[in-house]
C-alpha positions in Angstrom: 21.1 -71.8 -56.0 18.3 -74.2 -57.4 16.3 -73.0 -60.3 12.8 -72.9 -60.3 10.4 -74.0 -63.4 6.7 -73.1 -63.4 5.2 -76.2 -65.2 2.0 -75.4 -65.2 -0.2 -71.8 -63.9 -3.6 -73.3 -63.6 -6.6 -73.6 -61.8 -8.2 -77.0 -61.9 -10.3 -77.8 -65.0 -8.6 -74.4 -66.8 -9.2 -74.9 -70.5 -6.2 -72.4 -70.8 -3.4 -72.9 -68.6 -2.1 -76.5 -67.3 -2.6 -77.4 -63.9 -0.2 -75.2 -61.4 2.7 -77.3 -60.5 6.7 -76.8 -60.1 9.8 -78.2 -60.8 12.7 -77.7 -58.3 16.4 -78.4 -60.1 19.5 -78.2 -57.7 22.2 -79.4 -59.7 21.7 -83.1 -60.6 18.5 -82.8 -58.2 15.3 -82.4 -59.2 12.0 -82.5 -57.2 8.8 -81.8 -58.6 6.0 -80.0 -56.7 2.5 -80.6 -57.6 1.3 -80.4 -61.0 -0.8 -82.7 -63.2 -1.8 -83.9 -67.0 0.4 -81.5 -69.1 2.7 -80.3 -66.6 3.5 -83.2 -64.8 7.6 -83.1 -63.5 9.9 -85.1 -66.1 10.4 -88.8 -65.2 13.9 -88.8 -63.0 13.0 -86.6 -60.4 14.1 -87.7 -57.0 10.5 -86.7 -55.4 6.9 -85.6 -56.8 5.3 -83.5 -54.1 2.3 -82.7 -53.6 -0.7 -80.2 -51.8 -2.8 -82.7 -49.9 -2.9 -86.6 -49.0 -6.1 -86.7 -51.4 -6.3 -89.6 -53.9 -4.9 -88.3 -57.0 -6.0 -90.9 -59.3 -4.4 -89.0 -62.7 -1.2 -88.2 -60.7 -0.8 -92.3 -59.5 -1.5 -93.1 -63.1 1.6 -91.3 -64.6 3.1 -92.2 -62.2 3.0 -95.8 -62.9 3.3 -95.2 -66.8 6.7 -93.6 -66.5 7.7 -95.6 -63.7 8.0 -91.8 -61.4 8.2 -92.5 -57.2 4.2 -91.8 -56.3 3.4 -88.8 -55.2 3.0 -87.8 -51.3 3.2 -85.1 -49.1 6.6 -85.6 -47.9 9.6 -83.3 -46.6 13.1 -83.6 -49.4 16.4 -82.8 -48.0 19.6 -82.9 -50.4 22.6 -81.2 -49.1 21.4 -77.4 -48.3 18.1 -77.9 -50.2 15.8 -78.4 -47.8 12.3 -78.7 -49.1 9.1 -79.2 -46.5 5.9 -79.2 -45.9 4.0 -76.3 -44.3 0.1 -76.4 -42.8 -2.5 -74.0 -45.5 -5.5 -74.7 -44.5 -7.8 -77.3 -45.0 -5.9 -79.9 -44.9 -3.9 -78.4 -47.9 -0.3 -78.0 -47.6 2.2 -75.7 -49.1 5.7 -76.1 -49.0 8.9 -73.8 -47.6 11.9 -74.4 -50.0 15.3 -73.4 -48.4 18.5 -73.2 -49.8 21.4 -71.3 -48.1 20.0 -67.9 -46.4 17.6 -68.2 -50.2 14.2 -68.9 -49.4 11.3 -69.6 -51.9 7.8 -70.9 -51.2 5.2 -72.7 -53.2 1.5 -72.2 -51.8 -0.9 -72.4 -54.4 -4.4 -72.9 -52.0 -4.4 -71.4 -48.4 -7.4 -70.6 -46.3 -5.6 -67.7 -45.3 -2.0 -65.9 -46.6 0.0 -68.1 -45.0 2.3 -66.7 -42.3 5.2 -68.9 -43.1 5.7 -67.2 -46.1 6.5 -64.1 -44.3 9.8 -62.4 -45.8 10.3 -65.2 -48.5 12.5 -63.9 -51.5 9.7 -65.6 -54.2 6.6 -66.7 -53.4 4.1 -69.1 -55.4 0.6 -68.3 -54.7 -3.1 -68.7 -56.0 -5.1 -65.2 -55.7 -7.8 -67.0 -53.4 -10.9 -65.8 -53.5 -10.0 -61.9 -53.2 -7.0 -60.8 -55.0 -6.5 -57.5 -53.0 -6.3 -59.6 -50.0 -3.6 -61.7 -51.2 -1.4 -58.9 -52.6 -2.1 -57.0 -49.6 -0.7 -59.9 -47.1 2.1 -60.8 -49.4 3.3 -56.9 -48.8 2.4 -57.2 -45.0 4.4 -60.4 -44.9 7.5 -58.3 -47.1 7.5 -61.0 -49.7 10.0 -60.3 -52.1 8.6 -61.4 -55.2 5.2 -62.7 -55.9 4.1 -65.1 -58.4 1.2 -65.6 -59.2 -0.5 -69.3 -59.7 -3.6 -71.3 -60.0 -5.1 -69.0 -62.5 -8.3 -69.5 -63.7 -10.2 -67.4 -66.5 -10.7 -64.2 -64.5 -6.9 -64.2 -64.4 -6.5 -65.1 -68.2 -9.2 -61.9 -69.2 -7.1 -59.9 -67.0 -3.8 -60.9 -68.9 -5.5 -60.1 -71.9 -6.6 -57.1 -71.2 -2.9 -56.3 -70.5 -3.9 -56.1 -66.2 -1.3 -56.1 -64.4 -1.8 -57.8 -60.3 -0.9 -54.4 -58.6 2.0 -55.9 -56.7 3.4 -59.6 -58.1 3.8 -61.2 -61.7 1.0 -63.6 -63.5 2.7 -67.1 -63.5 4.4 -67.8 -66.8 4.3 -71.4 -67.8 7.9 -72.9 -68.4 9.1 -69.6 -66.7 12.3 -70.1 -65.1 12.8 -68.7 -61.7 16.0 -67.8 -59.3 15.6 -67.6 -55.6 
């Protein structure tokens, strides 16, 4: 079952967290999703995915300087791992990552809760806009485990303040996750 590390929780320009981004291991296999400066995905992965087909001028950069594939949004498929791109709005994308009957998803931005995350055993996701909304949907959709991402200083007050989301977990950087 591949194991999941949360290499960064953050919201663009968050002077607190790094930028939200994951790595994916499956055995030898590694596969990172997303991320930036500070929690980029070490240098031998086999793929650096990402949200959007948007120039990423600091992504191409270490890229290049660690000699790292550029990254794309781009389906991965080794053996049962089966990682791949799904529509959330905006010309963002999330992505569905399968292995076995284990299903995990990674879907930081989304116009709207994305559907496809319906019944997911962990699920990834920035707050949006409303909070309530979010949790509510991800109960709707009988996710099993929420994780929050993309946090931004509202989010780190709230942690201070020892706030709890009322359904879900605040993402933990270098937190290691199981399926």
């Amino acid at each position: 079952m591949p194991r999941l590390i949360l290499l960064g929780a953050g919201a663009a320009r968050s002077s607190r967290f790094a930028p939200a981004g994951l790595l994916v291991e499956y055995g030898h296999t590694r596969v990172g999703i997303d991320g930036g400066p500070g929690s980029e995905p070490p240098e031998n992965v086999h793929a650096w995915l990402v949200r959007d087909d948007a120039p990423h001028p600091d992504l191409l950069r270490i890229a290049q300087e660690t000699g790292m594939r550029e990254p794309a949004v781009a389906a991965f498929r080794h053996g049962s791992l089966h990682i791949d791109p799904m529509p959330a709005g905006d010309g963002a994308y999330g992505y569905r990552i399968v292995s076995g009957h284990h299903t995990a998803v990674w879907a930081p931005r989304f116009g709207d809760f994305p559907g496809w995350a319906g019944s997911a055993d962990l699920v990834f996701a920035g707050p949006g806009s409303d909070l309530a909304a979010t949790v509510e949907a991800a109960r709707r959709l009988k996710v099993g485990r929420l994780v929050l991402v993309l946090l931004d200083e509202r989010a780190g007050a709230a942690m201070d303040a020892g706030t709890d989301p009322p359904f879900g977990e605040w993402g933990e950087e270098g937190g290691q996750y199981r399926m």
